[in-house]
N, CA and C atoms as a LAMMPS dump frame, in Angstrom:
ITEM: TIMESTEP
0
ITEM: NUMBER OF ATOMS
189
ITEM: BOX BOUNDS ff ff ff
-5.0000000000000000e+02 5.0000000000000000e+02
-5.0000000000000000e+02 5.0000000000000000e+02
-5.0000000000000000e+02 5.0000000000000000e+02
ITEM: ATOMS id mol type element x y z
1 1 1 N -93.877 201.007 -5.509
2 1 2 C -94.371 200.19 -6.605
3 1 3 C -93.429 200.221 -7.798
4 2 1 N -92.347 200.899 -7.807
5 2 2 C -91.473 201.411 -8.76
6 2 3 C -90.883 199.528 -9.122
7 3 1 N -90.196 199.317 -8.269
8 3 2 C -89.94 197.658 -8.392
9 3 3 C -90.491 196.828 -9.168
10 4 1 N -92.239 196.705 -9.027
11 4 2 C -92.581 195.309 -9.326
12 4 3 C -93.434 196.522 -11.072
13 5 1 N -92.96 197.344 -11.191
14 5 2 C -93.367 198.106 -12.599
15 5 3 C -91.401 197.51 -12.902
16 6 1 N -90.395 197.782 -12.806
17 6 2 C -89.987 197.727 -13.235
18 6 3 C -89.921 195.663 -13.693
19 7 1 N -89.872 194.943 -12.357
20 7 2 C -90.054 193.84 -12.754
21 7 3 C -91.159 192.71 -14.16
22 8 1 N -92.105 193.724 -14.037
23 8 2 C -92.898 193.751 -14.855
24 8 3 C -92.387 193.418 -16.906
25 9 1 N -91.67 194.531 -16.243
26 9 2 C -91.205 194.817 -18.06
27 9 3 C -89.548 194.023 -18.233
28 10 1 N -89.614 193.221 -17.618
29 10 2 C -87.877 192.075 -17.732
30 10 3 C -88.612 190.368 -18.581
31 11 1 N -88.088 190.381 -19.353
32 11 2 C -88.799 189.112 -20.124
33 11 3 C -89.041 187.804 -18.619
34 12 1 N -90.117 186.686 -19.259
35 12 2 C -90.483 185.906 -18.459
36 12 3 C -89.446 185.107 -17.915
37 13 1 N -88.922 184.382 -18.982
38 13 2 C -88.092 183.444 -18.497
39 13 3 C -87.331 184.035 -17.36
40 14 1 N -86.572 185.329 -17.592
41 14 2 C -85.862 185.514 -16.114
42 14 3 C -86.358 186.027 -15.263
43 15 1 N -87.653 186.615 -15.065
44 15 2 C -88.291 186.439 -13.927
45 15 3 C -88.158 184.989 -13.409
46 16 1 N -88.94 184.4 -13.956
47 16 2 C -88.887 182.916 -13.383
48 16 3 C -87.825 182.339 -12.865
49 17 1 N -86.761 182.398 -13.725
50 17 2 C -85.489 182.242 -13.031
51 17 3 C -84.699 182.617 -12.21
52 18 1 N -84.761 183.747 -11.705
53 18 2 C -84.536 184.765 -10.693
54 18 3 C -85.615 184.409 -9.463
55 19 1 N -86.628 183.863 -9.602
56 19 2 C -87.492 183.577 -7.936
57 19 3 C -87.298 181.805 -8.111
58 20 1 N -87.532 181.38 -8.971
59 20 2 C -87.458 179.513 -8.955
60 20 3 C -86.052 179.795 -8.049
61 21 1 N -84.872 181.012 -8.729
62 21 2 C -83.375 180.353 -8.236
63 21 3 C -83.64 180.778 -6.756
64 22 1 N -84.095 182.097 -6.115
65 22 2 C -84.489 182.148 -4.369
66 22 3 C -85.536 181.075 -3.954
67 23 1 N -85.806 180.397 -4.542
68 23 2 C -87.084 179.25 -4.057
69 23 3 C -85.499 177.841 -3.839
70 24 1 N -84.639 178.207 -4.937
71 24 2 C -84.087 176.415 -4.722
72 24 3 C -83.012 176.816 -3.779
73 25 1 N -82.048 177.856 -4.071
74 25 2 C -81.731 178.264 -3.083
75 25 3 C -81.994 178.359 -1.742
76 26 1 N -83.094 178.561 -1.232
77 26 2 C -83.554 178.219 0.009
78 26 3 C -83.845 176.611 0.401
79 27 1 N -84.25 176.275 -0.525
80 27 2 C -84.211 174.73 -0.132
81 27 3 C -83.168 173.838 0.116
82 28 1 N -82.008 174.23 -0.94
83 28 2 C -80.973 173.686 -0.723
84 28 3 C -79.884 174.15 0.691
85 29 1 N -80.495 175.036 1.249
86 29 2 C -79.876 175.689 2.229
87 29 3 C -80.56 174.784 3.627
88 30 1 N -82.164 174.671 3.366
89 30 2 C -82.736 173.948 4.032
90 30 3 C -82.169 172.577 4.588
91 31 1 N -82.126 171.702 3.307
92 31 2 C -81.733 170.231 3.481
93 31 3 C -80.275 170.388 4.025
94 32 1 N -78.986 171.485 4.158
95 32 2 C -77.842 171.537 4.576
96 32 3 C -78.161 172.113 6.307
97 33 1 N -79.397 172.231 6.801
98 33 2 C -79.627 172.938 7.82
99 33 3 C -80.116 173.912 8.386
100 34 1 N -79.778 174.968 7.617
101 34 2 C -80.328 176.192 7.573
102 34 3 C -81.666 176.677 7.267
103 35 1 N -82.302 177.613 7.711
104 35 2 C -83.767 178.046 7.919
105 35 3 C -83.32 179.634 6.594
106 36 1 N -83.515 179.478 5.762
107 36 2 C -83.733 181.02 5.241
108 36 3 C -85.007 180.856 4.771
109 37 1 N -86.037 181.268 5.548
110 37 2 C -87.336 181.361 5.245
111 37 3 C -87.835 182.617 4.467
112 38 1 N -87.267 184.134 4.364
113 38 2 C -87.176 185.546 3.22
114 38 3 C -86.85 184.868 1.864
115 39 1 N -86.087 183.304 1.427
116 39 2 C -86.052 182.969 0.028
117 39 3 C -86.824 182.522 -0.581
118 40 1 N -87.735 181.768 0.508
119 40 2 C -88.965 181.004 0.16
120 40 3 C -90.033 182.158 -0.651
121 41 1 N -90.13 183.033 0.777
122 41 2 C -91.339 184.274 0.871
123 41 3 C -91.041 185.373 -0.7
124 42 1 N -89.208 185.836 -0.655
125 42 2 C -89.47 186.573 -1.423
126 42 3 C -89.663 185.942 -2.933
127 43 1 N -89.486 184.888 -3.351
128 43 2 C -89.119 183.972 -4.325
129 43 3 C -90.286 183.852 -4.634
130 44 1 N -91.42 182.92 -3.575
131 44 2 C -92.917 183.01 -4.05
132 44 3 C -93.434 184.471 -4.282
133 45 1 N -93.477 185.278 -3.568
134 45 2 C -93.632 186.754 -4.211
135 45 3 C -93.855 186.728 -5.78
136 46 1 N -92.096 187.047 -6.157
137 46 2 C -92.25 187.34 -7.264
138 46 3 C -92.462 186.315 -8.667
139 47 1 N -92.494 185.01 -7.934
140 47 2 C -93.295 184.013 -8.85
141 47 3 C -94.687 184.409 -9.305
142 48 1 N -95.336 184.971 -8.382
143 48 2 C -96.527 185.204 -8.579
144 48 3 C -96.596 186.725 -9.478
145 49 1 N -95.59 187.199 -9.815
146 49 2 C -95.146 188.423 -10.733
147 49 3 C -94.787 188.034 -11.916
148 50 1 N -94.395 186.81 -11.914
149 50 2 C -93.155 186.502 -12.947
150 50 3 C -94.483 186.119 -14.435
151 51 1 N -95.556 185.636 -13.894
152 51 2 C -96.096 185.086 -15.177
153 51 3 C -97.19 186.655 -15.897
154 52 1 N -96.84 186.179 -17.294
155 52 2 C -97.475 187.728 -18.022
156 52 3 C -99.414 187.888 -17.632
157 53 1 N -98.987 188.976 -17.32
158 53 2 C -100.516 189.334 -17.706
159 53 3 C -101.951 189.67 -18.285
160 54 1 N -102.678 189.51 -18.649
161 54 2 C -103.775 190.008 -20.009
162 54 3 C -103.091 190.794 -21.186
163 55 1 N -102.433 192.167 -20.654
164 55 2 C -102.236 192.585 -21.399
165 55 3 C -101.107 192.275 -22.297
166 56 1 N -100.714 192.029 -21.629
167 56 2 C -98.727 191.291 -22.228
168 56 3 C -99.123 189.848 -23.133
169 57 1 N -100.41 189.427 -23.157
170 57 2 C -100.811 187.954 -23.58
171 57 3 C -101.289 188.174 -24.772
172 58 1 N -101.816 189.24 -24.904
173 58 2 C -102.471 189.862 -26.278
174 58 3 C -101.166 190.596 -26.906
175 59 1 N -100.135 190.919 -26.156
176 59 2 C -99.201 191.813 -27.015
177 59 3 C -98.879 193.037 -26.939
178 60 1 N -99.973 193.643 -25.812
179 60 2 C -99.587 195.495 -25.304
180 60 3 C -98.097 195.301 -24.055
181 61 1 N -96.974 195.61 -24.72
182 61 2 C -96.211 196.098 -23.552
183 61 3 C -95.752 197.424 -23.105
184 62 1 N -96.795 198.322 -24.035
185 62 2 C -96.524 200.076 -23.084
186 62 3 C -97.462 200.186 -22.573
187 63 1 N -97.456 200.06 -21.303
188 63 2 C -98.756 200.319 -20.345
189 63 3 C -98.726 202.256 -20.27
């Protein structure tokens, strides 16, 4: 769990940008042929990490 604590505490925007870029990345790999289906998977993953949580919305970031 060390990972998605550390992912946690990296500002939003580059979360987002860091899984949107394994999400287009895979697509663009797609439409050239290629199957990398781990860019899709890990990309949605941490999309679903990337946006703040309750506490981060109110303003606590020392958990």
């Amino acid at each position: 769990m060390g990972f998605f604590e550390w992912w946690l505490d990296l500002p939003t925007g580059l979360k987002m940008g860091v899984s949107l870029g394994l999400i287009g990345i895979s697509t663009v790999l797609w439409f050239a042929g290629y199957l990398w289906l781990w860019g899709w998977i890990i990309g949605s993953i941490l999309l679903v990490f990337s946006f703040p949580n309750d506490a981060q919305k109110r303003g606590y970031h020392d958990f």
